[in-house]
FIKOLZA-1660 file (N, C-alpha, C; in steps of 0.1 Angstrom, whole numbers, plus 5000, padded with zeros to 4 digits):
% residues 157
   i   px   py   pz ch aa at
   1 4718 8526 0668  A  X  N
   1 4715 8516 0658  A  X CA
   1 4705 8521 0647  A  X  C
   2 4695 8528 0655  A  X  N
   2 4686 8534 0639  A  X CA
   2 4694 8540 0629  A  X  C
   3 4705 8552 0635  A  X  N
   3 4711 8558 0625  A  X CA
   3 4719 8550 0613  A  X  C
   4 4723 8539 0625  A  X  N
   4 4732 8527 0609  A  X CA
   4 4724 8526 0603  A  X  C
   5 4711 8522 0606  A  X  N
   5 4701 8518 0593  A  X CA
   5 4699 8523 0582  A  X  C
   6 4694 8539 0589  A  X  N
   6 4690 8550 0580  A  X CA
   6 4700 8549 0568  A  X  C
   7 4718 8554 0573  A  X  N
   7 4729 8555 0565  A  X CA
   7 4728 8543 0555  A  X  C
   8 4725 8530 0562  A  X  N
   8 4729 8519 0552  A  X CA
   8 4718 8520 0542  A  X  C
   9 4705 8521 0544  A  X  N
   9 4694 8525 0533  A  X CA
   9 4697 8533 0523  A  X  C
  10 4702 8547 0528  A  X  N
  10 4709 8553 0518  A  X CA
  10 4716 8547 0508  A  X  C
  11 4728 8544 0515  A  X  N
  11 4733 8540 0508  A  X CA
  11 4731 8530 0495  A  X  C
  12 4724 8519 0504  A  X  N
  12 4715 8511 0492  A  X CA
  12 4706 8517 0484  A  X  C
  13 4702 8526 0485  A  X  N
  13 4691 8537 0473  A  X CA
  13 4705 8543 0464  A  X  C
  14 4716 8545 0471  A  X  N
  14 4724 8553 0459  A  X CA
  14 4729 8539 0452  A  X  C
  15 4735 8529 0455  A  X  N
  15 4736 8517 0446  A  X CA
  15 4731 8513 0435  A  X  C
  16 4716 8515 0440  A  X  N
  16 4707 8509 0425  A  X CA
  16 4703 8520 0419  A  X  C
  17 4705 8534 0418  A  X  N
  17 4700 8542 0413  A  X CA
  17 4711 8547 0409  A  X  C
  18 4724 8548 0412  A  X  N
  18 4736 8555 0406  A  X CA
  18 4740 8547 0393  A  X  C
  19 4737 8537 0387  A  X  N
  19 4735 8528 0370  A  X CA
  19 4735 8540 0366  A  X  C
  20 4740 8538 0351  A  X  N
  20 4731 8548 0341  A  X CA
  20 4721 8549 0336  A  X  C
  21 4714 8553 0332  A  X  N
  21 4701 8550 0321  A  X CA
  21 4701 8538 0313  A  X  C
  22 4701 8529 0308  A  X  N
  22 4702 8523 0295  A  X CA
  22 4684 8516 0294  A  X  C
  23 4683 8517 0282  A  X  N
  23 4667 8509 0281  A  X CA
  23 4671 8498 0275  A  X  C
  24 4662 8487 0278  A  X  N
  24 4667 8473 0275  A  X CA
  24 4650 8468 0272  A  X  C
  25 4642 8477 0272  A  X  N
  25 4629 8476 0264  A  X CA
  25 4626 8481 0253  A  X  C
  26 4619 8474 0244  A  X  N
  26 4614 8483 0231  A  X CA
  26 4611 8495 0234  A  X  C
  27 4602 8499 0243  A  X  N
  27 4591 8511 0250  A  X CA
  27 4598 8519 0254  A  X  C
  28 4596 8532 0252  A  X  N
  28 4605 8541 0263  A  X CA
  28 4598 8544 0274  A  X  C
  29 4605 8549 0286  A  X  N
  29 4607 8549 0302  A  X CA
  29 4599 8562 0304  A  X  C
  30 4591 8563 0311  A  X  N
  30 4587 8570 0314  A  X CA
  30 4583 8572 0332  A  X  C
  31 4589 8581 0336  A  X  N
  31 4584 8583 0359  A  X CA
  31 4597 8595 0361  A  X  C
  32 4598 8589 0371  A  X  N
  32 4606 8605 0383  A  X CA
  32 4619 8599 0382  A  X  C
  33 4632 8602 0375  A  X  N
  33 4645 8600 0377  A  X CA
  33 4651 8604 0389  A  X  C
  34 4663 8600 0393  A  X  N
  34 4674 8605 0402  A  X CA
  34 4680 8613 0390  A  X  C
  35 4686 8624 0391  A  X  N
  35 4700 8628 0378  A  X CA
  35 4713 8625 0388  A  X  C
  36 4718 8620 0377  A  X  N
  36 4731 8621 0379  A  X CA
  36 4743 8628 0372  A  X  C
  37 4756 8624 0379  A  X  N
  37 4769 8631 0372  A  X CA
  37 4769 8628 0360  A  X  C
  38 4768 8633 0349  A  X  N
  38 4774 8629 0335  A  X CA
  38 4787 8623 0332  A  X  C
  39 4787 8610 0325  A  X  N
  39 4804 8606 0323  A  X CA
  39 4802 8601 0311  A  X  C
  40 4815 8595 0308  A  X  N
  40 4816 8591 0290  A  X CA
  40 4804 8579 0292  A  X  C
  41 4804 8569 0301  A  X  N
  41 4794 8561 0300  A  X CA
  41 4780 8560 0302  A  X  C
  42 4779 8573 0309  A  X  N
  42 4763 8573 0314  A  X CA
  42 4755 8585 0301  A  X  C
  43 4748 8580 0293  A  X  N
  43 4741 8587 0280  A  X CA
  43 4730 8603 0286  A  X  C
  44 4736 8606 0281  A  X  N
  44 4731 8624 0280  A  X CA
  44 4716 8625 0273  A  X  C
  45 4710 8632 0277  A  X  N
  45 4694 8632 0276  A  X CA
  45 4695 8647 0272  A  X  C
  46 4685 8656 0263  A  X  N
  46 4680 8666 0263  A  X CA
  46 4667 8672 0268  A  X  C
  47 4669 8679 0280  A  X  N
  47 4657 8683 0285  A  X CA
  47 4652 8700 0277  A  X  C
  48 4638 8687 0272  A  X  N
  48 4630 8692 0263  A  X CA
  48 4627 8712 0259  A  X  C
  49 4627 8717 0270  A  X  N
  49 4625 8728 0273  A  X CA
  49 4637 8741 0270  A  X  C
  50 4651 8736 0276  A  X  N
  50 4662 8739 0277  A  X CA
  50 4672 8738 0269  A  X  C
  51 4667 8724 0263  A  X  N
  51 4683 8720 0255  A  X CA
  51 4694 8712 0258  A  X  C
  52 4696 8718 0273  A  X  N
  52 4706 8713 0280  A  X CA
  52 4710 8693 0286  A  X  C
  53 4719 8692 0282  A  X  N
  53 4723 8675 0281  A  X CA
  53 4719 8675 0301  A  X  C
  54 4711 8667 0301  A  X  N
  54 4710 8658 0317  A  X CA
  54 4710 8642 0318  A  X  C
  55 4719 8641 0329  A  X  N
  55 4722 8621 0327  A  X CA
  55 4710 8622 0345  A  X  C
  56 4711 8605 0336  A  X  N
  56 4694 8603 0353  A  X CA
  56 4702 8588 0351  A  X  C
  57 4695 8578 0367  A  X  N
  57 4696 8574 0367  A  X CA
  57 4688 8562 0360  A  X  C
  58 4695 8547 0361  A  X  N
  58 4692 8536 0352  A  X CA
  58 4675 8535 0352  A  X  C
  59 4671 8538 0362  A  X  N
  59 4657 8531 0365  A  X CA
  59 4650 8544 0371  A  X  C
  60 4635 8544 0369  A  X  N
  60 4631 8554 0376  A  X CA
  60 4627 8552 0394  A  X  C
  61 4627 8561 0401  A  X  N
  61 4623 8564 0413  A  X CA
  61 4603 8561 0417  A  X  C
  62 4601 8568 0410  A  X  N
  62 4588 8566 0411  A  X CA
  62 4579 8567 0392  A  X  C
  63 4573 8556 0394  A  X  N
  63 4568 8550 0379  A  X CA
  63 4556 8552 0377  A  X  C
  64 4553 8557 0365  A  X  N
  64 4532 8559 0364  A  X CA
  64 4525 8556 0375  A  X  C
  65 4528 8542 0374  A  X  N
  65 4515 8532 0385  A  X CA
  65 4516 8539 0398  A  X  C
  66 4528 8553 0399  A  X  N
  66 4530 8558 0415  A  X CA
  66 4521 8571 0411  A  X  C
  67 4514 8575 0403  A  X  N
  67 4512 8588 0395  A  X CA
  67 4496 8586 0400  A  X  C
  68 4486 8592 0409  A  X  N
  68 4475 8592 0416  A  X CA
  68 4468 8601 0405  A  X  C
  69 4472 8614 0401  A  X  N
  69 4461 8621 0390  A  X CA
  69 4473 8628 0385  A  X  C
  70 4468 8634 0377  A  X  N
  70 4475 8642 0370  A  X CA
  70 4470 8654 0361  A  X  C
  71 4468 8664 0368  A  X  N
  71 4460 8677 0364  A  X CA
  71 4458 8683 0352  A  X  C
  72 4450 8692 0348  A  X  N
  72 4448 8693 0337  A  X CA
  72 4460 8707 0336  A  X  C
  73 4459 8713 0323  A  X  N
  73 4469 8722 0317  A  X CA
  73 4465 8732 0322  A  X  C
  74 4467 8742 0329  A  X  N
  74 4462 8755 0335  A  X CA
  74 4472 8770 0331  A  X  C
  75 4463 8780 0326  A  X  N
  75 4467 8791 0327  A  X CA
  75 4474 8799 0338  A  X  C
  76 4481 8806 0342  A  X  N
  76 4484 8814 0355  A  X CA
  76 4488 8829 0347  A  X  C
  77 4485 8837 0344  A  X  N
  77 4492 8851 0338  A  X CA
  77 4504 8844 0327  A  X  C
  78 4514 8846 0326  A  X  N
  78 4523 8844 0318  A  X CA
  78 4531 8827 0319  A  X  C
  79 4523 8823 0326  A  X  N
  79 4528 8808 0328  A  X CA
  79 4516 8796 0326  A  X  C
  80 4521 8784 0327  A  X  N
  80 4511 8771 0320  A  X CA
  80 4516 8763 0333  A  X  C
  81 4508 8757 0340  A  X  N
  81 4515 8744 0348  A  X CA
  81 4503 8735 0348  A  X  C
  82 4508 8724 0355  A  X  N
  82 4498 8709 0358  A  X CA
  82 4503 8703 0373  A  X  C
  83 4497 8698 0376  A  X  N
  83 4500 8689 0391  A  X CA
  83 4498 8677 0389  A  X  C
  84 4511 8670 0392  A  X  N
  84 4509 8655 0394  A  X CA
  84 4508 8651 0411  A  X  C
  85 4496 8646 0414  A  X  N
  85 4495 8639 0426  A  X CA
  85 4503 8623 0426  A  X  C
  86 4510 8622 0436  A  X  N
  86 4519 8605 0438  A  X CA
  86 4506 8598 0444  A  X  C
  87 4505 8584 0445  A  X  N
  87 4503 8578 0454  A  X CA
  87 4507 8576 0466  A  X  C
  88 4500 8576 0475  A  X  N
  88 4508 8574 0492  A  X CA
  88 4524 8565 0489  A  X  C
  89 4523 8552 0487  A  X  N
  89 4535 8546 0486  A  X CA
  89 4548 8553 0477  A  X  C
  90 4543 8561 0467  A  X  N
  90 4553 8569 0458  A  X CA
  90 4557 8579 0465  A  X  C
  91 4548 8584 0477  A  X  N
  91 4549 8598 0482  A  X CA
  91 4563 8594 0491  A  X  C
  92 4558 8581 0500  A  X  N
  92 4570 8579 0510  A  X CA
  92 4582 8578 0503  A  X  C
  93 4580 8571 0494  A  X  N
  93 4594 8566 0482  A  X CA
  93 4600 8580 0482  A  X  C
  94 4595 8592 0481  A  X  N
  94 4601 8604 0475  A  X CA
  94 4606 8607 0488  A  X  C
  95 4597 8610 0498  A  X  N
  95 4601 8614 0517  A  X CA
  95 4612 8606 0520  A  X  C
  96 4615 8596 0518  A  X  N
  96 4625 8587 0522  A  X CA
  96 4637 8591 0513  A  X  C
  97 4635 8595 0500  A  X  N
  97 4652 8597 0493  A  X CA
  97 4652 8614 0498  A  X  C
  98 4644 8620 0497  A  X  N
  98 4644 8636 0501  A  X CA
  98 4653 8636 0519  A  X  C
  99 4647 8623 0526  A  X  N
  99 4658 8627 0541  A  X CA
  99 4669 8624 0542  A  X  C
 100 4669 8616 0532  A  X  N
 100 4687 8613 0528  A  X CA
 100 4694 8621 0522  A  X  C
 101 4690 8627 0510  A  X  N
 101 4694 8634 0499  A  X CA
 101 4682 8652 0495  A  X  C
 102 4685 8655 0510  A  X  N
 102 4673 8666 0504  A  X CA
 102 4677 8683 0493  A  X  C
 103 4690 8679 0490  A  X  N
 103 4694 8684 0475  A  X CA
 103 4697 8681 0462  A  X  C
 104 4693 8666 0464  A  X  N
 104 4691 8656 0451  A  X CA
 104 4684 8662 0440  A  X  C
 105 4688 8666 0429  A  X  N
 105 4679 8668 0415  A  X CA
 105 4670 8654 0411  A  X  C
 106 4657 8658 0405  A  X  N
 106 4652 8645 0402  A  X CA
 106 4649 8656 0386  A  X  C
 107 4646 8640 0380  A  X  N
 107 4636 8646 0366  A  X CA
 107 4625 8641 0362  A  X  C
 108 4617 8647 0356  A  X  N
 108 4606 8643 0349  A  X CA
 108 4605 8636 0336  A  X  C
 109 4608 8623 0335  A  X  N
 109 4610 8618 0324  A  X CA
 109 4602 8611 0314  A  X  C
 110 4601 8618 0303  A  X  N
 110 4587 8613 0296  A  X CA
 110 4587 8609 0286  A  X  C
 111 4580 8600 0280  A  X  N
 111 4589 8586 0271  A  X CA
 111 4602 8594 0263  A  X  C
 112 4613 8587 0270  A  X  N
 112 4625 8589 0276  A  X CA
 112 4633 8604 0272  A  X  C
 113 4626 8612 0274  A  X  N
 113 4628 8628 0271  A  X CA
 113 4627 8633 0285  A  X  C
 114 4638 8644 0289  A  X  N
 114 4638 8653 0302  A  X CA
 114 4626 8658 0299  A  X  C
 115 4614 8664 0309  A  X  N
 115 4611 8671 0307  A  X CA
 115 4609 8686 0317  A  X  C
 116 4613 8683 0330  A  X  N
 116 4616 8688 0340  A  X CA
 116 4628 8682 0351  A  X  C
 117 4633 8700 0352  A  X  N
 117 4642 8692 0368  A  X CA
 117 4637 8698 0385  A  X  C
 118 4639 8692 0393  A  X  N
 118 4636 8696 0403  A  X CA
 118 4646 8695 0413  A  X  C
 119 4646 8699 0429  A  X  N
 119 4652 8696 0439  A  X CA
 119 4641 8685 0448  A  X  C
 120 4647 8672 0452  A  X  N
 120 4638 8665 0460  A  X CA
 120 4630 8672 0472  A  X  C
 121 4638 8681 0472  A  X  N
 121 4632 8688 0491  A  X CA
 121 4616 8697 0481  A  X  C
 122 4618 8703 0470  A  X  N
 122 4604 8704 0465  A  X CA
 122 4592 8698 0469  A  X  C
 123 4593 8682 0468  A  X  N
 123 4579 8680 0471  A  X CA
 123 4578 8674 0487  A  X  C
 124 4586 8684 0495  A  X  N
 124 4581 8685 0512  A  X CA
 124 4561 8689 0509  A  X  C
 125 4561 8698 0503  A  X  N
 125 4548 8703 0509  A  X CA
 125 4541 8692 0505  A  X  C
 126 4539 8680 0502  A  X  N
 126 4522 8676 0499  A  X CA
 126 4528 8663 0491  A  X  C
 127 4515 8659 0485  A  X  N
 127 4519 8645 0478  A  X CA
 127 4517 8650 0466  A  X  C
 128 4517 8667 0461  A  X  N
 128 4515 8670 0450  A  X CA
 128 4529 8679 0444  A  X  C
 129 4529 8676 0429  A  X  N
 129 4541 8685 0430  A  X CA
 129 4536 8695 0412  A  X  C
 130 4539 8708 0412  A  X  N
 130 4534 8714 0401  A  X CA
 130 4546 8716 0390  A  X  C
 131 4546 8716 0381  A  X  N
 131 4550 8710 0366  A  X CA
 131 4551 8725 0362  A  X  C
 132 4559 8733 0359  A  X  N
 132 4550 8753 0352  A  X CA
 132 4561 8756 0344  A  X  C
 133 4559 8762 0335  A  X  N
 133 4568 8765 0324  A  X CA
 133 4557 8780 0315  A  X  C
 134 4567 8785 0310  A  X  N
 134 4559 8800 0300  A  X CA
 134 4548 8795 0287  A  X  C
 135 4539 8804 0293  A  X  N
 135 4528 8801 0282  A  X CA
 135 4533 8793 0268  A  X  C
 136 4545 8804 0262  A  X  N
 136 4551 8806 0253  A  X CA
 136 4550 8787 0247  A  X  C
 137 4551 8781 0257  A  X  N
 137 4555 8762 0258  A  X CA
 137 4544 8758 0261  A  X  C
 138 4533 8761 0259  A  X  N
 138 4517 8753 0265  A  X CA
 138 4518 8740 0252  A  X  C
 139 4519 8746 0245  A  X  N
 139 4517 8731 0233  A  X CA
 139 4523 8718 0237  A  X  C
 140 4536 8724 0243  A  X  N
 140 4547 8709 0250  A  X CA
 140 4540 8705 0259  A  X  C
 141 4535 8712 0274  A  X  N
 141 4530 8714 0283  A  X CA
 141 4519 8705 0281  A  X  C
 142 4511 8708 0270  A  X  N
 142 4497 8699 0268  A  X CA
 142 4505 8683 0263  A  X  C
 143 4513 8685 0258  A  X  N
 143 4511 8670 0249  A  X CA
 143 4523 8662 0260  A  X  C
 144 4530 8669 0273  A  X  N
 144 4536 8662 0283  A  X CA
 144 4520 8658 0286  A  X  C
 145 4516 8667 0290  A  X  N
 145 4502 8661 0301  A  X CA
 145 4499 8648 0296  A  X  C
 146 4495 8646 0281  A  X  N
 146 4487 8639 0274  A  X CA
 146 4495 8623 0277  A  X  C
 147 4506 8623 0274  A  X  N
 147 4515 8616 0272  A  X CA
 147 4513 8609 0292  A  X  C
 148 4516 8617 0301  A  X  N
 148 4514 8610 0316  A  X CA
 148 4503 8611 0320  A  X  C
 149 4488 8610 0313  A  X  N
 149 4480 8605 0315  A  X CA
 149 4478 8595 0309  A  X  C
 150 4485 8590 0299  A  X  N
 150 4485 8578 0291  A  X CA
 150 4497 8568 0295  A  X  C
 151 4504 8573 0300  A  X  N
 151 4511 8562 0308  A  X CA
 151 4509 8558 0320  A  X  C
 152 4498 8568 0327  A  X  N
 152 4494 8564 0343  A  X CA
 152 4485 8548 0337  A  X  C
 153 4475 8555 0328  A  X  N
 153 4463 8545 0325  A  X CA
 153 4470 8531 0316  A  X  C
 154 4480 8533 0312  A  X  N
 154 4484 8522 0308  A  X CA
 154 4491 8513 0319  A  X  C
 155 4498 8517 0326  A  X  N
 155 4504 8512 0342  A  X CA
 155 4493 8509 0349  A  X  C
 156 4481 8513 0348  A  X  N
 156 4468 8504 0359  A  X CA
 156 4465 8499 0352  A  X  C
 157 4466 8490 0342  A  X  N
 157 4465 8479 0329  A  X CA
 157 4447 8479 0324  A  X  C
% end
């Protein structure tokens, strides 16, 4: 009986999250997408870094108000990264689609620009997950940061 459950959960997480993107607010969307298949109806995104068209789902996974801190811009030799810490409740949110789906791509979506992709099973280690891209991009890097510290603090009203 647990197993039905688990399966039926799933499944209801892929229901509401397999939509396409569409915004139906003035504001753009900004948290942690599902990606999905790209089709004629689901709108193609450019992730920022790359270029490359990525489709996410309608709604995000986990939303600012899930966003605990969000690290500052750090050097590493030839790389820039930042760490966003989840909230407990956003962390389970992530552990729970990761046991269902632990080769699900997610993205980083920042008023409504890709700006990272990931594998869900990534954020196994911790409630933190690191953001890293080449020096070369620290200017993006800083002004992502800027941008999800301003939507965390706007999400805690």
């Amino acid at each position: 009986m647990p197993r039905i459950r688990t399966v039926m959960s799933i499944a209801i997480w892929l229901i509401l999250l397999a939509s396409p993107f569409e915004t139906h607010a003035d504001e753009p969307v900004t948290g942690i997408f599902l990606t999905v298949e790209c089709r004629k109806d689901v709108p193609k995104r450019r992730e920022m870094l790359t270029g490359k068209a990525i489709c996410v789902t309608q709604s995000p996974i986990i939303y600012p108000k899930e966003f605990e801190t969000i690290g500052k811009v750090t050097d590493i030799g030839l790389n820039v990264y930042f760490e966003v810490k989840f909230t407990k409740p956003g962390y389970e949110t992530l552990l729970k689609l990761t046991k269902g789906m632990p080769d699900a791509r997610m993205a980083l979506v920042v008023n409504d620009e890709v700006f990272a992709l990931f594998k869900s099973s990534d954020v196994l280690q911790g409630r933190t997950c690191r953001f890293q891209t080449f020096v070369k991009n620290k200017e993006i890097m800083e002004d992502v940061q800027r941008q999800l510290v301003s939507a965390m603090a706007a999400a805690a009203g």
